[in-house]
N, C-alpha and C positions, 0 to 999 in steps of 0.2 A: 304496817310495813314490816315488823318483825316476823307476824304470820306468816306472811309470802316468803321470807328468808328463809326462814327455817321448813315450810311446805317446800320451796322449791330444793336444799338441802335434801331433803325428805326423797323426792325422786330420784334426785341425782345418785342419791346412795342407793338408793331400790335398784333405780338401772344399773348400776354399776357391779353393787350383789347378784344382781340375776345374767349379766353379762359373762361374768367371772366363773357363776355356777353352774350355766350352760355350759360352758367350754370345756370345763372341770370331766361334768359328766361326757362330752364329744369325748375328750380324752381316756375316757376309762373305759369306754366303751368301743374304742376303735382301736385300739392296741400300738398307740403309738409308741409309747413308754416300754415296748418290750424290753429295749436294751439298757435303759438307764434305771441304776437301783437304786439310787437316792432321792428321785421323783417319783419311781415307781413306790416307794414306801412311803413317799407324804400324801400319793395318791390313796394305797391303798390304808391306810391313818381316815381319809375319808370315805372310804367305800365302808370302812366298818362303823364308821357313825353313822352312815346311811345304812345298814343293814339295822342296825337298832331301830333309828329311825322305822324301816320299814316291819319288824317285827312288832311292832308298838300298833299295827294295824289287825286286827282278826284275819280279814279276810287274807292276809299274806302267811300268816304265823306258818313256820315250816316250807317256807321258799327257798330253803337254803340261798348259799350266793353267789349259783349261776344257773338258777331257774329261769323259764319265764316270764315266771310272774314278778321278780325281780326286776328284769327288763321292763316289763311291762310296765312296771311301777314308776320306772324310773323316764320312763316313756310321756307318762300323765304328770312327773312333776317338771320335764324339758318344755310340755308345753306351757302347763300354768307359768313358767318362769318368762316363756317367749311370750305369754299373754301380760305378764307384769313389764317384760321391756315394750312392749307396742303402747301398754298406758300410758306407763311415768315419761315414753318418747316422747307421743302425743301432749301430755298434758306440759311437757317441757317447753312443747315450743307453740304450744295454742297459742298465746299473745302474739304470736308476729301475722296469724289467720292459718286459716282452715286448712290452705291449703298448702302453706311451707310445712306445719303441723304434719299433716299427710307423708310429704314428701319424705320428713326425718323421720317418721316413724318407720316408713318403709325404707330408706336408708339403714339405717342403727337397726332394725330387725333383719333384713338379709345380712348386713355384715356381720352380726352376731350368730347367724347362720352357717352362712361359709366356710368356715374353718370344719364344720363337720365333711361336707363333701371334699373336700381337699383331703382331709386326712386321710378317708376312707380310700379316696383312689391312691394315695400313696404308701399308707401304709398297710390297709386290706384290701386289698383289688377283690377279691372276693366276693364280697358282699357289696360291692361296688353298683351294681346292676340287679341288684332285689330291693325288696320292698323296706320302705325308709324306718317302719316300725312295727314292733307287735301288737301294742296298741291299737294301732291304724287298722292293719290286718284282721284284728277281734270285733272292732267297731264296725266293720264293714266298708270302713269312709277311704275310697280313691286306691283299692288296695293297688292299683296299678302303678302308684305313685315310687319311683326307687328314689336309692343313694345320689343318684347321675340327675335322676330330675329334679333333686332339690337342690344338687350343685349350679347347674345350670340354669333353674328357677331364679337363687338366688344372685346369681353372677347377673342373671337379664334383667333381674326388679334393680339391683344396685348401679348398672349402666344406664337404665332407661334413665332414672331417678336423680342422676349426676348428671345427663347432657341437658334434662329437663332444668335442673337449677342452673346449671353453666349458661344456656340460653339466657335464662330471666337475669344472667348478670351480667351479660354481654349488652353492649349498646346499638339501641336500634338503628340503623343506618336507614333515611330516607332517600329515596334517589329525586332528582328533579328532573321536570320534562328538560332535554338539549335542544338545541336546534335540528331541527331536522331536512332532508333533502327532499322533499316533496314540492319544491315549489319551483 
């Protein structure tokens, strides 16, 4: 019983670090923070940990930090971290079945999403309507994929996902045959 505590613990803080640290990067990377300079320094407090972070790699060494391959990098850890909130979602809510499991995972993954295409359209319109990553872009994978369509991705997995559960919690109304005028 302790095990399950402290494993479930365990997730909860994973998803929570990785929720936090996606949004972290959404924000350093979509320039919300232009005008605020006391977020913008505990931001950038983190960007130079992550620049160490990221020099401590070979294959980055001399990416200065506003290369590429910075982005890039910072591209492969937004996923790994969306790959740790879809786990620890999932395995959060495995006990209840398969399929509410499902549903929260994809729940808790586009909303931890969203907040990047929101910012983008508001505060970069720009880059609002290109391609979501460089990573993406390098790898070959959907380069067709932008900003707009992960907001919008996002928005329609987190609707679909919400009428889907509100059903299952809504109570089934049976109708009965009436009398009818046929006779």
């Amino acid at each position: 019983m302790k095990r399950r505590k402290v494993a479930r613990l365990a997730l909860v803080l994973a998803l929570a670090v990785s929720v936090v640290i996606v949004n972290l990067y959404f924000v350093w990377t979509s320039h919300v923070l232009s005008g605020y300079q006391y977020v913008r320094s505990y931001i950038s407090g983190f960007a130079a940990a992550q620049m160490n972070l990221i020099n401590a790699w070979p294959w980055f060494t001399g990416a200065g930090t506003k290369g590429t391959m910075v982005r890039e990098f910072i591209d492969y850890e937004v996923v790994a971290f969306s790959l740790v909130i879809a786990a620890s979602s999932f395995l959060l809510f495995v006990h209840r079945g398969l399929k509410k499991a499902t549903l929260r995972m994809l729940e808790i993954g586009s909303l931890s999403v969203l907040p990047l295409g929101v910012e983008i359209y508001i505060f970069d319109y720009g880059e609002f309507w290109i391609h979501a990553s460089i990573a993406q872009v390098k790898a070959g994978f959907i380069p067709w994929f932008t900003n707009a369509d992960l907001l919008f991705l996002s928005a329609g997995i987190l609707s679909v996902t919400a009428i889907i559960e509100l059903r299952s919690r809504l109570p089934t109304f049976r109708t009965r045959p009436g009398p009818t005028n046929w006779e």
